[in-house]
N, CA, C, O and CB atoms as a CASP TS submission, in Angstrom:
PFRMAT TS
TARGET T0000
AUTHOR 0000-0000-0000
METHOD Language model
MODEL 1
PARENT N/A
ATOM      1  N   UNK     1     222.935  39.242   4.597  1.00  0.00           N
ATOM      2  CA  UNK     1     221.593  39.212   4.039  1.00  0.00           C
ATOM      3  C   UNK     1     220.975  40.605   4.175  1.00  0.00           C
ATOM      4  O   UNK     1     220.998  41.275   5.207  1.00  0.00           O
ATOM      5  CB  UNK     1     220.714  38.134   4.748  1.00  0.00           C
ATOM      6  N   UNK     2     220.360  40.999   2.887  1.00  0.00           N
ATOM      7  CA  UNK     2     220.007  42.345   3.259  1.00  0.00           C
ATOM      8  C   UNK     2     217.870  42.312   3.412  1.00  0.00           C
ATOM      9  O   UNK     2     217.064  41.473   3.008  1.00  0.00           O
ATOM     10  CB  UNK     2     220.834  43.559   1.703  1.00  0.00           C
ATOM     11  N   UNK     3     217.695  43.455   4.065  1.00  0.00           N
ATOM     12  CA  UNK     3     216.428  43.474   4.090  1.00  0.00           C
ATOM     13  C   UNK     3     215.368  44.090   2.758  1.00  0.00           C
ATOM     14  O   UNK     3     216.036  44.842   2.049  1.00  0.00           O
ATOM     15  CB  UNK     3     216.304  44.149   5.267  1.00  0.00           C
ATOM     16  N   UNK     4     214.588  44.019   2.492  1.00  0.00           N
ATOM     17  CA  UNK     4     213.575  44.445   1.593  1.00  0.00           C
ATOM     18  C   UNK     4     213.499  45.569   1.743  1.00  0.00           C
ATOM     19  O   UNK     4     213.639  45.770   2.949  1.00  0.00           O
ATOM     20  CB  UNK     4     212.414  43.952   1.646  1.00  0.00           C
ATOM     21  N   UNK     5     213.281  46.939   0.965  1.00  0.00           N
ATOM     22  CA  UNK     5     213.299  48.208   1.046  1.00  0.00           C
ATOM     23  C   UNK     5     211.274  47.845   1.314  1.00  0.00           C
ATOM     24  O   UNK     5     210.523  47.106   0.677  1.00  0.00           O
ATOM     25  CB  UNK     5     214.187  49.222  -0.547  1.00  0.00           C
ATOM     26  N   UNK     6     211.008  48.752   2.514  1.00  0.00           N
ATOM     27  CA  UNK     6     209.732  48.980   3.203  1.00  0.00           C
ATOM     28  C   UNK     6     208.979  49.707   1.549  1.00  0.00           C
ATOM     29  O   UNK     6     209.598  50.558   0.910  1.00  0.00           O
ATOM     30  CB  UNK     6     209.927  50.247   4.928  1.00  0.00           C
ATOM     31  N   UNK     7     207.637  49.185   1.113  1.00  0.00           N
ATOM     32  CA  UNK     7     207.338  50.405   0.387  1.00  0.00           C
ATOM     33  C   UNK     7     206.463  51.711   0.869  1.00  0.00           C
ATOM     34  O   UNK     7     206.099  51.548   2.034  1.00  0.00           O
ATOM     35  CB  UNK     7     206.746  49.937  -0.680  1.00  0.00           C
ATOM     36  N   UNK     8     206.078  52.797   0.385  1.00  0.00           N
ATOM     37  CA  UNK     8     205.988  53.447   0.897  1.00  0.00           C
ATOM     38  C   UNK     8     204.684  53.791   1.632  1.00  0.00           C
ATOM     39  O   UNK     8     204.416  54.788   2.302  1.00  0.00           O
ATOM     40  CB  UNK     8     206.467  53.981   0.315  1.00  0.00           C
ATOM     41  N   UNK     9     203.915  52.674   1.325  1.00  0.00           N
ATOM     42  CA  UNK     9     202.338  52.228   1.927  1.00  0.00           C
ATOM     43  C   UNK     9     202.626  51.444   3.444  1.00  0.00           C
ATOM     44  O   UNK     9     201.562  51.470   4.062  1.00  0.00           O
ATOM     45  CB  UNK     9     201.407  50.904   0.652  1.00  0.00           C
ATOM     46  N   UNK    10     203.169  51.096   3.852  1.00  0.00           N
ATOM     47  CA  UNK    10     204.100  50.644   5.167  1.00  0.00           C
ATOM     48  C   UNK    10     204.012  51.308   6.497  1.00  0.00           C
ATOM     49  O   UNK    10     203.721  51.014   7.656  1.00  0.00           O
ATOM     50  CB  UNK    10     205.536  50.818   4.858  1.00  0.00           C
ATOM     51  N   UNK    11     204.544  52.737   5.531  1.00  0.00           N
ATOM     52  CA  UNK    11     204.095  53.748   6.842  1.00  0.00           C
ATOM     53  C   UNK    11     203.190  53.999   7.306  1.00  0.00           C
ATOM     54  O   UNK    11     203.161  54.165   8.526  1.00  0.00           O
ATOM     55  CB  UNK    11     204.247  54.756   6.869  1.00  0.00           C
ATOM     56  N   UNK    12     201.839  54.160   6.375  1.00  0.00           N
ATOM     57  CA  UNK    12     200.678  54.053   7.271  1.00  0.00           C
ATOM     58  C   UNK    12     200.256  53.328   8.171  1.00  0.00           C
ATOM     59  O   UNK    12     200.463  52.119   8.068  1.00  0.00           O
ATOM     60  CB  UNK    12     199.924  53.995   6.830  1.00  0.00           C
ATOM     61  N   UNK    13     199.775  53.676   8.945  1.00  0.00           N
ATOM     62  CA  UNK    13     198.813  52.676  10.003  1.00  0.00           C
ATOM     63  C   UNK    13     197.876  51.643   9.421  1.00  0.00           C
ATOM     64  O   UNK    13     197.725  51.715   8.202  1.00  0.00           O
ATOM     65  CB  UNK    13     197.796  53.570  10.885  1.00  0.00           C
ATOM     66  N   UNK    14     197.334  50.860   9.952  1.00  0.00           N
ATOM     67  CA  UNK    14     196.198  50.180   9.286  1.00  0.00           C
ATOM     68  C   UNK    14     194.720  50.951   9.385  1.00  0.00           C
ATOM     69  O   UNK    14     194.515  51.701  10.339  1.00  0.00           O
ATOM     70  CB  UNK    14     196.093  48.739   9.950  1.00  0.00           C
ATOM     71  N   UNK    15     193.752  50.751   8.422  1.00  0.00           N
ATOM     72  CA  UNK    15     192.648  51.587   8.819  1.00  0.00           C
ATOM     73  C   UNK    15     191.761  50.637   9.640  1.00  0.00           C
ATOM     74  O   UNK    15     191.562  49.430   9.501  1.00  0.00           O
ATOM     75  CB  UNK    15     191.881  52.253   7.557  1.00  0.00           C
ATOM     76  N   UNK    16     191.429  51.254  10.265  1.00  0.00           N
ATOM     77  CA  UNK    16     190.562  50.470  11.483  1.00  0.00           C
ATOM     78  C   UNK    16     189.918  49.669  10.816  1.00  0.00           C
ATOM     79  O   UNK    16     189.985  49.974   9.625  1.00  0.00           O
ATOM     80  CB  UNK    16     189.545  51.252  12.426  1.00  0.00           C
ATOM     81  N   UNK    17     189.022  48.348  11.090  1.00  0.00           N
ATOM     82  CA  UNK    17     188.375  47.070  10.675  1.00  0.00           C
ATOM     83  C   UNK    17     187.009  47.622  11.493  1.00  0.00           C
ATOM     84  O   UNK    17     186.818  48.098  12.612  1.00  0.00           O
ATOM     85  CB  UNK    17     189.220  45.406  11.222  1.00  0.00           C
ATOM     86  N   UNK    18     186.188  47.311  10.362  1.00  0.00           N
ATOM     87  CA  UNK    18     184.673  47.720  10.986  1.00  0.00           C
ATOM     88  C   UNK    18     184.468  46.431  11.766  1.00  0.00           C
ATOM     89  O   UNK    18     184.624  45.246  11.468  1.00  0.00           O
ATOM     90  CB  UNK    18     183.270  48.035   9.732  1.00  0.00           C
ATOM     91  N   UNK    19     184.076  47.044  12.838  1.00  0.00           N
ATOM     92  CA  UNK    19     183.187  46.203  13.915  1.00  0.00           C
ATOM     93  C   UNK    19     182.551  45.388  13.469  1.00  0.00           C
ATOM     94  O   UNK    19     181.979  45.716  12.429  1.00  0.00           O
ATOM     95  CB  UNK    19     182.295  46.796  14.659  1.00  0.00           C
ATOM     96  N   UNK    20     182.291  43.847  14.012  1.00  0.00           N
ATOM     97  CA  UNK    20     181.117  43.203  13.754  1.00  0.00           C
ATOM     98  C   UNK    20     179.811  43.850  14.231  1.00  0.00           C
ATOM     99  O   UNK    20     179.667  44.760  15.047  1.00  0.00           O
ATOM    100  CB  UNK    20     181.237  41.963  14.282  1.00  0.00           C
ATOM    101  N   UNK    21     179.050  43.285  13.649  1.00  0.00           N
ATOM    102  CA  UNK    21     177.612  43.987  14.572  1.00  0.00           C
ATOM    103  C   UNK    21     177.688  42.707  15.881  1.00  0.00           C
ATOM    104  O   UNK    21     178.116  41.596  15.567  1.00  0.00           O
ATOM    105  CB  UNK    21     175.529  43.940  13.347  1.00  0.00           C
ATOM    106  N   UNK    22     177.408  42.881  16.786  1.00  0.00           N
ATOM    107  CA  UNK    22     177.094  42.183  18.578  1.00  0.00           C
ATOM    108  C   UNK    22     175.547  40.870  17.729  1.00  0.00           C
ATOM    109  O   UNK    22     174.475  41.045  17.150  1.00  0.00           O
ATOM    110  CB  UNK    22     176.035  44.267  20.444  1.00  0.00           C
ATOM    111  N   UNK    23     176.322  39.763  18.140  1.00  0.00           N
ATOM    112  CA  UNK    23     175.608  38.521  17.161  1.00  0.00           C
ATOM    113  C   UNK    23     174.296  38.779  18.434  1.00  0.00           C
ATOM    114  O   UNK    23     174.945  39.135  19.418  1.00  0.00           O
ATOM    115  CB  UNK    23     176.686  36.397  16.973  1.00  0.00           C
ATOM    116  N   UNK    24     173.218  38.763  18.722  1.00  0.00           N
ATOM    117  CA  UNK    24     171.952  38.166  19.789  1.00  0.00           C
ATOM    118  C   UNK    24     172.856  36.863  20.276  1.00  0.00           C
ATOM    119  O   UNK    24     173.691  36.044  19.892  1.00  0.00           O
ATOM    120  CB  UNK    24     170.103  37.611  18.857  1.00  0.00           C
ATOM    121  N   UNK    25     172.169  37.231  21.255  1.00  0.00           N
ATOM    122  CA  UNK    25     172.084  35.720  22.287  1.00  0.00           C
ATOM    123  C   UNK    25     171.127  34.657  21.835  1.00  0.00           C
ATOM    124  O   UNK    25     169.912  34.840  21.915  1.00  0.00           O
ATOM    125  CB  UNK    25     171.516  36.033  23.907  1.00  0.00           C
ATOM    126  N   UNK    26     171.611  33.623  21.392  1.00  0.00           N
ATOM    127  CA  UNK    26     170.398  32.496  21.150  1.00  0.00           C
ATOM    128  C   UNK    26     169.250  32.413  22.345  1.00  0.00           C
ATOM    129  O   UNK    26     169.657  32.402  23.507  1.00  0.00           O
ATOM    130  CB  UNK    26     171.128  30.893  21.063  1.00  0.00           C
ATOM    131  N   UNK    27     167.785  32.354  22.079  1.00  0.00           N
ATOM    132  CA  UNK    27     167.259  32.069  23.281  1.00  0.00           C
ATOM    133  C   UNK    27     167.237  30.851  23.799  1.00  0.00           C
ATOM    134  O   UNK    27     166.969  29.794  23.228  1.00  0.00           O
ATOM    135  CB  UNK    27     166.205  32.423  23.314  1.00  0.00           C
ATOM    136  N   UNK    28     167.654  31.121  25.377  1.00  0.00           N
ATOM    137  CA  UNK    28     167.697  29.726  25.812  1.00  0.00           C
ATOM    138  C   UNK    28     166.298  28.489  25.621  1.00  0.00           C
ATOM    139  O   UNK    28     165.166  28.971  25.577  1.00  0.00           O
ATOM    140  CB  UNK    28     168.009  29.953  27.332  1.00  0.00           C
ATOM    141  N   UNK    29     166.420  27.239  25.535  1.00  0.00           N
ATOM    142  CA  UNK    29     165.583  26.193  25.304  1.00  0.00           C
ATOM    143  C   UNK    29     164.965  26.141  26.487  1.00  0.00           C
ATOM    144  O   UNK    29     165.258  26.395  27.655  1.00  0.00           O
ATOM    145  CB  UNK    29     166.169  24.967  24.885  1.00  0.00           C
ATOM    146  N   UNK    30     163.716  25.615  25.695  1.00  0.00           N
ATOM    147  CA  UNK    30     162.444  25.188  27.163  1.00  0.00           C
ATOM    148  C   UNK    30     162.995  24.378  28.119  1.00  0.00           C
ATOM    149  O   UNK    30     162.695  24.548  29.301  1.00  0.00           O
ATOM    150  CB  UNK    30     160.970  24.203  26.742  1.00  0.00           C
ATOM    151  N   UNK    31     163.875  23.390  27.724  1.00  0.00           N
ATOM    152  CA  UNK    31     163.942  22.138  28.403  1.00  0.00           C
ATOM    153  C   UNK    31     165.609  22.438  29.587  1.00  0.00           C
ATOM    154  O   UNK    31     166.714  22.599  29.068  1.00  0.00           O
ATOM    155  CB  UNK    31     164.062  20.652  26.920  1.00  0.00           C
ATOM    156  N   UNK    32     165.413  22.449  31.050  1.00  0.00           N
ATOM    157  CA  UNK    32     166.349  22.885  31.341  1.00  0.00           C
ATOM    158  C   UNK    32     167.670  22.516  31.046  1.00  0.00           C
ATOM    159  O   UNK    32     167.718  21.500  30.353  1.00  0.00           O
ATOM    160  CB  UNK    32     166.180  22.947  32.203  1.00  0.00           C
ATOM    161  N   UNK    33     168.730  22.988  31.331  1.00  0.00           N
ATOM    162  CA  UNK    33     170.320  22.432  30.596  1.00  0.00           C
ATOM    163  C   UNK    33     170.758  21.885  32.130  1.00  0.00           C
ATOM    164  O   UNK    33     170.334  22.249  33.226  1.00  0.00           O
ATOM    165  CB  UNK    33     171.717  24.021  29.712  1.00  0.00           C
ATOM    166  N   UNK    34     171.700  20.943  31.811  1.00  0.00           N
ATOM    167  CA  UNK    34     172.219  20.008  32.671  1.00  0.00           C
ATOM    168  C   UNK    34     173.372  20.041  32.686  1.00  0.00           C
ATOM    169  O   UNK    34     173.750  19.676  31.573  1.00  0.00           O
ATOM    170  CB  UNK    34     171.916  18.885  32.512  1.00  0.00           C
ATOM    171  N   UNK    35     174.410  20.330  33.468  1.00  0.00           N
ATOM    172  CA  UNK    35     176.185  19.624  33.579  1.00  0.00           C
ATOM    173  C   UNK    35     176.142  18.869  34.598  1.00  0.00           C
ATOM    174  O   UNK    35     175.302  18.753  35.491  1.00  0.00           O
ATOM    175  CB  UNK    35     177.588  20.689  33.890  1.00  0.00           C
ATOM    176  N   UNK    36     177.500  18.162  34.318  1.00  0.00           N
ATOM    177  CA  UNK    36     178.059  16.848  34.899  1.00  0.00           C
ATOM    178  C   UNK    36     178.931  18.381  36.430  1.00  0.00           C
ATOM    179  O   UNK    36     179.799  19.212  36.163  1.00  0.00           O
ATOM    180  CB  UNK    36     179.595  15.476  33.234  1.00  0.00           C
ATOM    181  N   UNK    37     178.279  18.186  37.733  1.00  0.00           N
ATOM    182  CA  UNK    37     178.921  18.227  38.787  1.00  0.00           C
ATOM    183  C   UNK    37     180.998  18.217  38.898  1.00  0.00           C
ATOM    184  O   UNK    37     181.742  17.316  39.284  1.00  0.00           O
ATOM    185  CB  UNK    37     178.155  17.021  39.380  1.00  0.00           C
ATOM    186  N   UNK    38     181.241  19.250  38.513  1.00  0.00           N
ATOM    187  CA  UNK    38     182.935  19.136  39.065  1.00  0.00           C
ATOM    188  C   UNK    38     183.831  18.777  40.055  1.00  0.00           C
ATOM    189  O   UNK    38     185.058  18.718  39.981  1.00  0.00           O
ATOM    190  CB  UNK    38     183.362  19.955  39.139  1.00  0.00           C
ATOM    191  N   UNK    39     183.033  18.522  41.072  1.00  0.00           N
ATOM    192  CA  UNK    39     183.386  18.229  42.163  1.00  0.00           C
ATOM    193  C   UNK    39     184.042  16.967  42.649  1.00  0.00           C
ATOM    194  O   UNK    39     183.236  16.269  43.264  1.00  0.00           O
ATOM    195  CB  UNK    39     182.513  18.428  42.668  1.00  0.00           C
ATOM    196  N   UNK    40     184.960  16.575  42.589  1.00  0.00           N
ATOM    197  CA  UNK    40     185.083  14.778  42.533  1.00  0.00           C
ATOM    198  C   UNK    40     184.181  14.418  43.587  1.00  0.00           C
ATOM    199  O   UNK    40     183.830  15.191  44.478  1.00  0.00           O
ATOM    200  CB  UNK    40     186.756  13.998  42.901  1.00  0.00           C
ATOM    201  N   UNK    41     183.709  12.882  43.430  1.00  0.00           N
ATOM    202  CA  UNK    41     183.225  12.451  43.833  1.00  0.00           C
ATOM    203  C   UNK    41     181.656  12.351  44.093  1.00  0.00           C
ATOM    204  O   UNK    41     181.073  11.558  44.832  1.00  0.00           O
ATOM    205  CB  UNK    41     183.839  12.555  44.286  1.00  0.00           C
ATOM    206  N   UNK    42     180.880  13.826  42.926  1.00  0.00           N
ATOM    207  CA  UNK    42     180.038  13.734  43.227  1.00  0.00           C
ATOM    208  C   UNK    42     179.384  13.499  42.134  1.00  0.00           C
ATOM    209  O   UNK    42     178.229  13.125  42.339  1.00  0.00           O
ATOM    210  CB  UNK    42     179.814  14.459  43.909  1.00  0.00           C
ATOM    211  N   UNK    43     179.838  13.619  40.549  1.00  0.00           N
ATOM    212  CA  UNK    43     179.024  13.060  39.503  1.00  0.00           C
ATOM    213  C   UNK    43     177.714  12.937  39.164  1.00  0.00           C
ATOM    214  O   UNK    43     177.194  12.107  38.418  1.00  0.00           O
ATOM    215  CB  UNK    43     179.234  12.173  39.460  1.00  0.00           C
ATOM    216  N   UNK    44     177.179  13.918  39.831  1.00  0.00           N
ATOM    217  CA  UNK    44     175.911  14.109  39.582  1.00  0.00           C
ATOM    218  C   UNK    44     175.442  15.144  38.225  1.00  0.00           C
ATOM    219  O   UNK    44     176.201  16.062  37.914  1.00  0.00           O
ATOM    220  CB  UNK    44     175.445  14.592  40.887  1.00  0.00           C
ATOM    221  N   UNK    45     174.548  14.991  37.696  1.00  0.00           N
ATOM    222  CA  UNK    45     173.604  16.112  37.006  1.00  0.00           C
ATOM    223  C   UNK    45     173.116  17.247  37.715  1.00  0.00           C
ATOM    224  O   UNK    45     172.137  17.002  38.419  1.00  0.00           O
ATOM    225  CB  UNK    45     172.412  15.549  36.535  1.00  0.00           C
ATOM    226  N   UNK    46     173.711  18.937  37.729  1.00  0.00           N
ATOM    227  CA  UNK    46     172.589  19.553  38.132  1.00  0.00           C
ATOM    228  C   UNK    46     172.486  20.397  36.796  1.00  0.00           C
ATOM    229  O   UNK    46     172.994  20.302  35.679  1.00  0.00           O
ATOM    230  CB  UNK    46     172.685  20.344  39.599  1.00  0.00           C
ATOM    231  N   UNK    47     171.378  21.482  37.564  1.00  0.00           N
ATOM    232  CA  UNK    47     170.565  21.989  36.940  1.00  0.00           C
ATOM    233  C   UNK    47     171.415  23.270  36.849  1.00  0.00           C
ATOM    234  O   UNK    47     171.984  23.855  37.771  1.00  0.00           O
ATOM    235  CB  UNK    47     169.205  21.937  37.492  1.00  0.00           C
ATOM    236  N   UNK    48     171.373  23.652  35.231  1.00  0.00           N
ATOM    237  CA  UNK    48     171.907  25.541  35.145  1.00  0.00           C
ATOM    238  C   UNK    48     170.707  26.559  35.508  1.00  0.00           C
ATOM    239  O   UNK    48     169.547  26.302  35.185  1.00  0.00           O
ATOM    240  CB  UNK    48     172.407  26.117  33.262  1.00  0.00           C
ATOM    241  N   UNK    49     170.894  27.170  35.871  1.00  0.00           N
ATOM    242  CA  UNK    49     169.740  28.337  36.205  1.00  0.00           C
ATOM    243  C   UNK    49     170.633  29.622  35.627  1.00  0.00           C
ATOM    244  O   UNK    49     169.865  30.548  35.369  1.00  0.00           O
ATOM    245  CB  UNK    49     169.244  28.518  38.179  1.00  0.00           C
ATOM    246  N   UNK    50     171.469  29.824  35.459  1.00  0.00           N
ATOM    247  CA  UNK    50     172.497  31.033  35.346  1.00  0.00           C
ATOM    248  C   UNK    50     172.560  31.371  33.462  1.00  0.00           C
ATOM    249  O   UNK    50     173.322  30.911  32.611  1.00  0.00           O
ATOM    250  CB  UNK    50     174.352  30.411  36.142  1.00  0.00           C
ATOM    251  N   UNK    51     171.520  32.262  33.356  1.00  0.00           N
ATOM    252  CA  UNK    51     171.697  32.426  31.406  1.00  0.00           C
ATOM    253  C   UNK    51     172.216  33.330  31.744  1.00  0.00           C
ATOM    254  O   UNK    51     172.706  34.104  30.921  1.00  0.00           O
ATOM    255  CB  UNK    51     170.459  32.655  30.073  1.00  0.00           C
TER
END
């Protein structure tokens, strides 16, 4: 089986991909956020404080 002759656009590098612009941070909601506790056995709700 033979291979495909490379054409001669190949050799170049790729040109770099413009950056996204950096999306904002949504602002966090009034109402505090809650997870379910990882801990076995303890299944509780706490509170996030950590934006």
């Amino acid at each position: 089986m033979t291979t495909p002759n490379p054409s001669p656009d190949d050799d170049r590098p790729d040109p770099p991909g413009t950056p996204e612009p950096d999306q904002p941070r949504p602002e966090p909601p009034d109402a505090p956020r809650y997870v379910r506790c990882p801990m076995l056995g303890c299944g509780r709700l706490h509170e996030v404080t950590d934006w």
